[in-house]
DODO-380034 format. One line per 4 residues: number of its first residue (from 1); their letters; for each residue y, z, x of N, C-alpha, C. Coordinates in pm, whole numbers, plus 50000, padded with zeros to 5 digits. Example, Ala and Ser with C-alpha at 12.3 -4.5 7.8 and 13.67 -1.06 7.14 Angstrom:
% DODO-380034
1> AS> 49431:50780:51319:49550:50780:51230:49670:50780:51320 ~ 49775:50708:51285:49894:50714:51367:50003:50787:51290
***
This chain:
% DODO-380034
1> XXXX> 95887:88930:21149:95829:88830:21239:95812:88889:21378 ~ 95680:88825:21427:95665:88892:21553:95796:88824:21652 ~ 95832:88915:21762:95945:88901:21867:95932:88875:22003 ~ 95946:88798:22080:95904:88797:22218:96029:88747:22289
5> XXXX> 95961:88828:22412:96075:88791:22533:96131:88663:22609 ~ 96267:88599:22589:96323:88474:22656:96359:88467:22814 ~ 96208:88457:22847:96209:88443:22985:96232:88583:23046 ~ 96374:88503:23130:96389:88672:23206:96545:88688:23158
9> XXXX> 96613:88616:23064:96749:88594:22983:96733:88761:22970 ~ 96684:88875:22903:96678:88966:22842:96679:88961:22703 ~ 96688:88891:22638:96689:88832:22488:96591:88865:22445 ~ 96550:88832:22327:96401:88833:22235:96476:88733:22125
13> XXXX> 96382:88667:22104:96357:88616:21944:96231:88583:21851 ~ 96233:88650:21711:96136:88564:21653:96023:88428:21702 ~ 95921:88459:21672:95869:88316:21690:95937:88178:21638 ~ 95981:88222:21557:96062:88131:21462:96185:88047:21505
17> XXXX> 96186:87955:21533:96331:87913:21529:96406:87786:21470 ~ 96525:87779:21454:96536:87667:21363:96612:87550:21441 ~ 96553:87439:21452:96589:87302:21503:96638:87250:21374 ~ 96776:87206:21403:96899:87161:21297:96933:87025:21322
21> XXXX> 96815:86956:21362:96781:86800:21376:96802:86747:21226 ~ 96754:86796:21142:96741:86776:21030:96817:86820:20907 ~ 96930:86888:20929:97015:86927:20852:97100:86827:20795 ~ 97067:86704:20784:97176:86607:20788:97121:86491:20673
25> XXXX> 97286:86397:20648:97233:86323:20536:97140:86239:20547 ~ 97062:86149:20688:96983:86075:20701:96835:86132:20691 ~ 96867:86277:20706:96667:86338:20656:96709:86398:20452 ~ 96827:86357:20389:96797:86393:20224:96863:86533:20235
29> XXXX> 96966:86579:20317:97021:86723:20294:97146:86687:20300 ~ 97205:86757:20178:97340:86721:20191:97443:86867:20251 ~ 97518:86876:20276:97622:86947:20337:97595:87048:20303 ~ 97612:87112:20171:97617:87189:20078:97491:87282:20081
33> XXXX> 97361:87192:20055:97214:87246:20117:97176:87335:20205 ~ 97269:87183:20353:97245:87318:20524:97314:87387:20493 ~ 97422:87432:20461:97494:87513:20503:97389:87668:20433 ~ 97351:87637:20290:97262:87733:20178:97144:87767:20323
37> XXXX> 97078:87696:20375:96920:87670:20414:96994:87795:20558 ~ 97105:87765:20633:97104:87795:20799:97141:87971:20727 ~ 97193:87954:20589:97268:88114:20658:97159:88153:20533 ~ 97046:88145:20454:96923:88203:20419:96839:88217:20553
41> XXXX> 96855:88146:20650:96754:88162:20786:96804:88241:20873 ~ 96952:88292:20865:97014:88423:20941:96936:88554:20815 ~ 97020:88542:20703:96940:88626:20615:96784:88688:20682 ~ 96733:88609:20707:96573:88634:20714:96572:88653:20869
45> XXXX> 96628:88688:20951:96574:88755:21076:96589:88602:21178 ~ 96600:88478:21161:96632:88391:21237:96753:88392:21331 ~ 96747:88407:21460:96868:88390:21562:96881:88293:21627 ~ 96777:88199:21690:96790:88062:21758:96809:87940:21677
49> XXXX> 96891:87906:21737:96918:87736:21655:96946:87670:21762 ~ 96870:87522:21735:96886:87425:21860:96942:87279:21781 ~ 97043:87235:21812:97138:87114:21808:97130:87024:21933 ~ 97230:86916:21881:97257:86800:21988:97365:86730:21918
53> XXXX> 97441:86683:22047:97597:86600:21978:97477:86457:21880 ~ 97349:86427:21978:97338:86289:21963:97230:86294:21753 ~ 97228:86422:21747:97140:86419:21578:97244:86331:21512 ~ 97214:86288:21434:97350:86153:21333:97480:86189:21365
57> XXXX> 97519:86142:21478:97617:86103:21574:97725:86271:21511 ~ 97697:86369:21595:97742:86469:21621:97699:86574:21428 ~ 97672:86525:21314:97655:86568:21195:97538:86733:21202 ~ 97460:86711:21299:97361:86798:21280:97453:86954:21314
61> XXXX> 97553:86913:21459:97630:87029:21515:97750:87050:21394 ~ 97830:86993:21359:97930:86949:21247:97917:87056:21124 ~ 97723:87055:21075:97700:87155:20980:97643:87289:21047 ~ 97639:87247:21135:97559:87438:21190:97680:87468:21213
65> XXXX> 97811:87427:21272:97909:87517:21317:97985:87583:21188 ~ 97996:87497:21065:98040:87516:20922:97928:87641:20875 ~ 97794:87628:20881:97730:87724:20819:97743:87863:20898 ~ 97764:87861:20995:97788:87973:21105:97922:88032:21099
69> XXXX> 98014:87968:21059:98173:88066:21037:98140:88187:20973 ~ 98223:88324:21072:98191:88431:21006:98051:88482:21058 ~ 97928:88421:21117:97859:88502:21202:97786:88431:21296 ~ 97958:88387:21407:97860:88331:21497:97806:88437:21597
73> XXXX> 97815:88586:21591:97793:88720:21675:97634:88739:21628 ~ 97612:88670:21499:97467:88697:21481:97382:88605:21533 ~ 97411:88484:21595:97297:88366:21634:97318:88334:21785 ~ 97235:88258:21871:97242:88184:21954:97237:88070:21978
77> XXXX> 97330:87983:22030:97301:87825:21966:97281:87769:22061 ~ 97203:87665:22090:97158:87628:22210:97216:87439:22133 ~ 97269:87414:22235:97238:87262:22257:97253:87196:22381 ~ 97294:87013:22371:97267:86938:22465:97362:86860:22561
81> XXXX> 97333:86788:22660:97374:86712:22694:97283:86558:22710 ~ 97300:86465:22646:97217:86341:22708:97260:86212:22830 ~ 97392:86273:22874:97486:86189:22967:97437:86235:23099 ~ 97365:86192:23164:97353:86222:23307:97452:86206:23392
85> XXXX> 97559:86186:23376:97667:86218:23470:97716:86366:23426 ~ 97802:86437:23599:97943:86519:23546:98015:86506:23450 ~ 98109:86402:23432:98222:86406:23376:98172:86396:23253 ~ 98079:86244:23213:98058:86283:23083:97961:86365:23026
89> XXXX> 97895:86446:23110:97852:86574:23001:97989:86678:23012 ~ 98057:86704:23042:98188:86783:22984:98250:86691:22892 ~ 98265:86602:22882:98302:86508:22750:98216:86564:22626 ~ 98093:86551:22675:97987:86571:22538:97989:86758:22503
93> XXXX> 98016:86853:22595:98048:87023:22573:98169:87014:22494 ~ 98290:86972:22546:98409:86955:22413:98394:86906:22322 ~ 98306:86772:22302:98298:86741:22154:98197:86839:22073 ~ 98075:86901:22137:97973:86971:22099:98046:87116:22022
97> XXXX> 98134:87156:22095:98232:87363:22073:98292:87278:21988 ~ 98382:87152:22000:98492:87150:21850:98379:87109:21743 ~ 98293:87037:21708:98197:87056:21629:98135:87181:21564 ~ 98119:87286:21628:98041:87338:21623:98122:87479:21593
101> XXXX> 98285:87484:21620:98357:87576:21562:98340:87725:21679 ~ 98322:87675:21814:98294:87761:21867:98389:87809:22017 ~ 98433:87878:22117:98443:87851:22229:98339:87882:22363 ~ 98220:87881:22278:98108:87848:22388:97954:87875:22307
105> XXXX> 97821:87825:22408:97713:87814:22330:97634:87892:22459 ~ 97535:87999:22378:97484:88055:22475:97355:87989:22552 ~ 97336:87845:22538:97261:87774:22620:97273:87625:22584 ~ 97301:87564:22757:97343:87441:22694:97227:87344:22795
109> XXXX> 97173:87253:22731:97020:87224:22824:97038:87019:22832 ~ 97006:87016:22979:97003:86858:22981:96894:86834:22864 ~ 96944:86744:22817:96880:86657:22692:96731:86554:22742 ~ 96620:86573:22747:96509:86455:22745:96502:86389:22872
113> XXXX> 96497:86463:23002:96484:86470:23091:96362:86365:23158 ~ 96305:86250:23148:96175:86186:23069:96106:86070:23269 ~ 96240:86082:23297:96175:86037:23474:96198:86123:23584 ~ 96136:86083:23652:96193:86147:23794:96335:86100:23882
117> XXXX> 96388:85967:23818:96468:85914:23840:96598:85905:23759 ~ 96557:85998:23649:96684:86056:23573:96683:86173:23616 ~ 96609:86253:23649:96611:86350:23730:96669:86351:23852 ~ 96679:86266:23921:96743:86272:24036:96897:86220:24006
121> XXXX> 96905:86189:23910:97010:86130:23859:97143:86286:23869 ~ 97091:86332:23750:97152:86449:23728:97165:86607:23842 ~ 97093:86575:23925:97067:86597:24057:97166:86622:24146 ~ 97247:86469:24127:97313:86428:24229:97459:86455:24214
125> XXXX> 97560:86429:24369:97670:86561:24330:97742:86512:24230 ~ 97763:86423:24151:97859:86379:24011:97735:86353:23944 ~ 97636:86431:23926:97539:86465:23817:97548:86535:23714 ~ 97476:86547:23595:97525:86650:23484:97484:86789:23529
129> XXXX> 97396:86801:23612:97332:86943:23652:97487:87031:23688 ~ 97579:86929:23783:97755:87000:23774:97815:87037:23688 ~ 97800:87029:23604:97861:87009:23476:97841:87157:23423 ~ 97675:87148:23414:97607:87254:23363:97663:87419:23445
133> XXXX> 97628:87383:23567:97667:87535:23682:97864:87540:23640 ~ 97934:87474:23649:98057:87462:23644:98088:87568:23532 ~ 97985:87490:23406:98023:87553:23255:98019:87676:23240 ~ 97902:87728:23302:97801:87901:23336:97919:88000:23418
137> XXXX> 97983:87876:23515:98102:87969:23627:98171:87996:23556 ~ 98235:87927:23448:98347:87953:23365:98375:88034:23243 ~ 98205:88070:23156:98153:88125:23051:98175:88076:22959 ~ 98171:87969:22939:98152:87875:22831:98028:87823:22842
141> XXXX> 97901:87876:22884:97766:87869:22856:97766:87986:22954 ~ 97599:88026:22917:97568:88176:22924:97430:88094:23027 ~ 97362:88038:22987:97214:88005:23022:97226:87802:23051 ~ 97166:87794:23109:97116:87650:23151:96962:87627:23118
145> XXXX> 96966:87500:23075:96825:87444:23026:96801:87337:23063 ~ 96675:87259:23029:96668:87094:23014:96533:87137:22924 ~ 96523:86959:22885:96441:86960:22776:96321:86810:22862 ~ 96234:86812:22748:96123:86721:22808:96011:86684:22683
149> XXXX> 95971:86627:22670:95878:86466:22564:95769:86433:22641 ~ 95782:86412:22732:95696:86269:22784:95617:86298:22898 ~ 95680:86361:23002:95620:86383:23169:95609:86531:23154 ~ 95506:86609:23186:95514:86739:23245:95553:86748:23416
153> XXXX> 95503:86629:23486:95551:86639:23610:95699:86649:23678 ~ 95786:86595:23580:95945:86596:23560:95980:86766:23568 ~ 95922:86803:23458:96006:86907:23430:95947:87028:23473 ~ 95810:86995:23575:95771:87059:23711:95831:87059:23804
157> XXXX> 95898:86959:23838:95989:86916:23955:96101:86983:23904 ~ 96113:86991:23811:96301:87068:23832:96276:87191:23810 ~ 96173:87205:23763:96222:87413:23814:96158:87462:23947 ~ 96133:87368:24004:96104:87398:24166:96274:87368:24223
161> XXXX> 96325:87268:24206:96424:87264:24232:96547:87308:24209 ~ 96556:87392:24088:96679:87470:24069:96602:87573:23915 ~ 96675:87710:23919:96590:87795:23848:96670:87783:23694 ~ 96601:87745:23686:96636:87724:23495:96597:87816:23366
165> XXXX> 96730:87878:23342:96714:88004:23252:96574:87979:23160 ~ 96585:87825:23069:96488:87782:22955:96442:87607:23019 ~ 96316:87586:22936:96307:87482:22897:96245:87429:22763 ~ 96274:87324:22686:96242:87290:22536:96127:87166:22584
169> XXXX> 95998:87193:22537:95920:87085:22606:95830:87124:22411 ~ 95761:86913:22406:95665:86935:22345:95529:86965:22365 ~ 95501:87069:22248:95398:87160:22232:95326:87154:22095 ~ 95353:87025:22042:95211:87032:21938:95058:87045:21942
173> XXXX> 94981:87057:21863:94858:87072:21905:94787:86928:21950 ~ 94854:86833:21892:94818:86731:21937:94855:86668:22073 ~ 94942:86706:22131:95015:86682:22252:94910:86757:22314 ~ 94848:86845:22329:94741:86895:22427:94631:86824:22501
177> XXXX> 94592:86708:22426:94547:86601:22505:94576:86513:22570 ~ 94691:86478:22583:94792:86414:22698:94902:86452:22738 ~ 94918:86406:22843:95061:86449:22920:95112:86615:22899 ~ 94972:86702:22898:94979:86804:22860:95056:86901:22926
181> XXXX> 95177:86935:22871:95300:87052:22852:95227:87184:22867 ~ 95147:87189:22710:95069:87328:22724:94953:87354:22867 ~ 94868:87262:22945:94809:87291:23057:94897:87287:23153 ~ 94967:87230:23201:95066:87193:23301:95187:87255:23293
185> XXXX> 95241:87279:23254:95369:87346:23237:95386:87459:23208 ~ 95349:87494:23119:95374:87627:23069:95301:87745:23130 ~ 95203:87723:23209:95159:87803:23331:95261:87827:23436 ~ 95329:87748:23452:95377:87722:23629:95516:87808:23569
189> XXXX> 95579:87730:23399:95726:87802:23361:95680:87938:23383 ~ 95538:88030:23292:95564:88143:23262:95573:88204:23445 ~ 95512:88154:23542:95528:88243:23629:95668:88247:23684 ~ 95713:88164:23683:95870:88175:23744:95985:88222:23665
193> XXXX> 95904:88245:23544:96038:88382:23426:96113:88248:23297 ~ 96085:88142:23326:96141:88048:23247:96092:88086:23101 ~ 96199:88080:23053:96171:88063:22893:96128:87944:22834 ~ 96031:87985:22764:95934:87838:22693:95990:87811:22544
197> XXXX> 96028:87705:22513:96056:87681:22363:95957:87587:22320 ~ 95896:87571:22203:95805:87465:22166:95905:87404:22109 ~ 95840:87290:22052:95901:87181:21969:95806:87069:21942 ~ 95879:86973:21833:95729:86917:21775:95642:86926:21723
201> XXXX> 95635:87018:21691:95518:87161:21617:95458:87045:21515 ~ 95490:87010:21432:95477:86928:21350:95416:86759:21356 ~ 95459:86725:21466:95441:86590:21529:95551:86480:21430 ~ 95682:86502:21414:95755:86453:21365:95682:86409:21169
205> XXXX> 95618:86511:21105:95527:86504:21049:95407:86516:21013 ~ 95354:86412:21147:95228:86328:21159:95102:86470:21123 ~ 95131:86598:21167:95041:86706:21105:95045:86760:20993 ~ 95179:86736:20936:95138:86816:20796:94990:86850:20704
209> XXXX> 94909:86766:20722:94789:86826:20648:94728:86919:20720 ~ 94771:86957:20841:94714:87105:20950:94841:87169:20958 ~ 94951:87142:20852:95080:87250:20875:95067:87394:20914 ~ 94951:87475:20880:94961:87617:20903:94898:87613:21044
213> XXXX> 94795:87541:21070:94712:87543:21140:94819:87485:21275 ~ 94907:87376:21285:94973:87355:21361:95077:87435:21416 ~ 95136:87545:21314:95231:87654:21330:95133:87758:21414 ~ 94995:87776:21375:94930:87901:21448:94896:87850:21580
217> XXXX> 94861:87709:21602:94826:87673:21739:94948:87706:21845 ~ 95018:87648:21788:95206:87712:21932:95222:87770:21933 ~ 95201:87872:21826:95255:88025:21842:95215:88097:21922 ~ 95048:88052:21928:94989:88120:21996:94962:88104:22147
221> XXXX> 95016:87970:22194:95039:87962:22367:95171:88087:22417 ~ 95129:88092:22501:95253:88201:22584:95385:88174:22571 ~ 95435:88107:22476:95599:88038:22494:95655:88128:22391 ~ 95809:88137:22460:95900:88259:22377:95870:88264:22219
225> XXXX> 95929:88088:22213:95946:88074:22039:95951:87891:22021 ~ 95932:87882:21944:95941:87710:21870:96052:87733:21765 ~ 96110:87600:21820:96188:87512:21635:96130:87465:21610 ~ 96132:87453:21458:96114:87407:21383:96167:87327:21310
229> XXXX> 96166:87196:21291:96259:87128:21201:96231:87140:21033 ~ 96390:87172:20961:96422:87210:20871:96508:87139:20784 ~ 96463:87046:20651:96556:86986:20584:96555:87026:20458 ~ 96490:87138:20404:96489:87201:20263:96483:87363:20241
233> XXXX> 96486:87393:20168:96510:87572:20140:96348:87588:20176 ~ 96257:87501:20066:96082:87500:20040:96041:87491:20201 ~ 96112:87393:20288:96034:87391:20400:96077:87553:20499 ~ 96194:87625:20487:96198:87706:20549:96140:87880:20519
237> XXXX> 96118:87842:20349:96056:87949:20321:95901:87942:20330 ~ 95917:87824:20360:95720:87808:20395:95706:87839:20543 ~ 95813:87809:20627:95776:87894:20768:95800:88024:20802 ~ 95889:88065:20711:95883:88194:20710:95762:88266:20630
241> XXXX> 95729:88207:20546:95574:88315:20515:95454:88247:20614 ~ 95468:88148:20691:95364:88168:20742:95399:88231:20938 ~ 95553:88198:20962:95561:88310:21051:95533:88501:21030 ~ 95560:88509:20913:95523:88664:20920:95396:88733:20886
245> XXXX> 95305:88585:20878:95155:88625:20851:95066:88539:20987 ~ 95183:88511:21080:95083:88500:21194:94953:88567:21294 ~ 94861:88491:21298:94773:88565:21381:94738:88489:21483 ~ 94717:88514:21617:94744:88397:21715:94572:88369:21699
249> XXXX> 94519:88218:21718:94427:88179:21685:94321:88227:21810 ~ 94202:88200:21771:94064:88232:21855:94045:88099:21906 ~ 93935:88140:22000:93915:88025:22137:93832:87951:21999 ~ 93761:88014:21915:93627:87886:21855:93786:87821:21728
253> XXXX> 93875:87889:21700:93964:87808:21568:94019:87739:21655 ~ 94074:87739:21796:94158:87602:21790:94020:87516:21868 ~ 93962:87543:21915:93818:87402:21918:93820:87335:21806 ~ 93746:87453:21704:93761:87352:21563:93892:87306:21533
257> XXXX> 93967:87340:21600:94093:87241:21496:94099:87145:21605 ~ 94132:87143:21704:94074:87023:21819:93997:86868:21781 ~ 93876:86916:21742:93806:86800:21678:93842:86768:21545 ~ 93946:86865:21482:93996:86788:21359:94099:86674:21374
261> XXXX> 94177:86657:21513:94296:86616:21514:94293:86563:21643 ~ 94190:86551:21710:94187:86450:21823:94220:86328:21789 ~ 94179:86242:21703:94222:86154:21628:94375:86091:21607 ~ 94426:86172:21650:94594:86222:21661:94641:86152:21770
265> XXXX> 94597:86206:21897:94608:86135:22026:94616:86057:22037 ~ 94741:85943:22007:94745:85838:22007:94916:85829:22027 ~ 94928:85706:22110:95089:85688:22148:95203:85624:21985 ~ 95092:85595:21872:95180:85594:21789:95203:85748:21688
269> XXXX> 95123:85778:21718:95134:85954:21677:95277:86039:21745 ~ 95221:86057:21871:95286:86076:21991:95413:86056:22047 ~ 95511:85952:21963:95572:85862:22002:95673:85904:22147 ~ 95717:86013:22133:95781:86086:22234:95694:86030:22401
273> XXXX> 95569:86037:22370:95475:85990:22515:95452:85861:22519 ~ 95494:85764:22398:95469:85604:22417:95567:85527:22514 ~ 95510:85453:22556:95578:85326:22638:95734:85375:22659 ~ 95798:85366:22529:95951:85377:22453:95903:85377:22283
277> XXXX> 96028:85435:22210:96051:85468:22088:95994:85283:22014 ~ 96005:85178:22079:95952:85086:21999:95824:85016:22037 ~ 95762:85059:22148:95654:85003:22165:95565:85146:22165 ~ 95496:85127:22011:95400:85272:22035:95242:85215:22040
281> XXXX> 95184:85134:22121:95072:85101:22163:95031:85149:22269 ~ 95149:85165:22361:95081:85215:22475:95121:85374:22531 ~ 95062:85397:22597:95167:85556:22668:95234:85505:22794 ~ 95338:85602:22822:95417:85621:22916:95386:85580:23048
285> XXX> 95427:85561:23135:95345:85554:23261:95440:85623:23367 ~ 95316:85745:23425:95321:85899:23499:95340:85858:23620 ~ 95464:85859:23685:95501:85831:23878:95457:85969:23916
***
């Protein structure tokens, strides 16, 4: 698989990476499965994995830290915080390492970062952003992140305001017509050394009938690497043959795929950019 550089971390990884959202019994994988699926995806040249305490209430971290005994020297595990305070994002890092079988994660990233006013939230001096620098002073995280859905202007504003090793923003092909990450963001990250992660690749689905075509569109923006979400052996050996037969697409293939999937653009597609998770009629609204 092709390899590219994480920011200015010094790292590299695969295009490839595996989001362990889905390792769990509420997506049809049982224990036994992830554990088979995470260490066939070390097997195969995979090093990034991205978690969260909040995937089925801590289960997603629970099995990556079980499938990882014995080589956690071979991976990097990135996860979250969704508590905008200090104190309780160090609540949520101890429950995340005893989960996860670890005494530290080499990137730990505010979780869905989605206003400017949770942003300022975490900001502030008993904010989680403390939490985060505290953790880095101590080496029980290596790298700082935040993540982002909804606003590109958010997660413009915070790397003007403090330099952030990574950020995890969505980057489907369908997300390119609104609240666009890939125009807006990922210009401004690559110049300031930030590491780009995609996510969404898929649209929680909603692309599967452009599955290859959706894997070649992200790959091919300037961002380090994408997860991928993974709940079967079939789904990970299908990204692995079509990560190692990548070719980054031409200006006339993603046009044409453009007008295949404009259609897409829509806040119930989208849901990450709607109103909220239950009203998907409308989109978000951009301060």
């Amino acid at each position: 698989m092709e390899k590219r550089e994480f920011g200015r971390t010094g790292a590299r990884f695969p295009i490839l990476s595996f989001g362990a959202q889905r390792i769990v019994d509420e997506h049809g994988c049982s224990e036994e499965e992830a554990i088979r699926i995470v260490n066939r995806a070390v097997d195969e040249g995979i090093v990034y994995f991205d978690t969260a305490p909040i995937y089925t209430n801590g289960q997603s971290e629970d099995r990556l830290g079980k499938a990882l005994e014995g080589r956690r020297s071979d991976v990097w595990i990135a996860t979250k915080t969704i508590d905008r305070t200090r104190d309780g994002s160090w609540r949520s890092l101890e429950g995340s390492l005893k989960r996860l079988r670890t005494d530290h994660v080499e990137e730990w990233r505010l979780h869905d970062v989605r206003t400017m006013e949770q942003l300022d939230r975490v900001f502030e001096k008993d904010g989680a952003l403390r939490a985060l620098i505290e953790a880095k002073e101590q080496g029980i995280i290596k790298h700082i992140s935040l993540s982002g859905h909804t606003n590109p202007s958010v997660q413009l504003e915070a790397i003007e305001r403090y330099p952030f090793d990574s950020a995890l923003v969505a980057l489907s092909a369908a997300d390119q017509f609104v609240y666009s990450f890939a125009h807006e963001f990922v210009p401004k990250a690559n110049e300031k050394g930030v590491a780009i992660v995609g996510m969404k690749v898929i649209g929680l689905g909603r692309l599967a009938p452009w599955y290859e075509k959706a894997l070649r569109y992200t790959w091919s923006l300037p961002i380090s690497t994408a997860i991928i979400g993974m709940e079967s052996m079939e789904q990970l050996e299908n990204n692995l043959r079509v990560a190692r037969s990548f070719k980054p697409m031409t200006d006339i293939e993603r046009l044409e795929f453009a007008k295949e999937i404009i259609h897409m653009a829509n806040p119930d597609v989208l849901r990450w950019k709607a109103k909220d998770w239950s009203n998907t009629t409308e989109w978000a609204e951009r301060a």
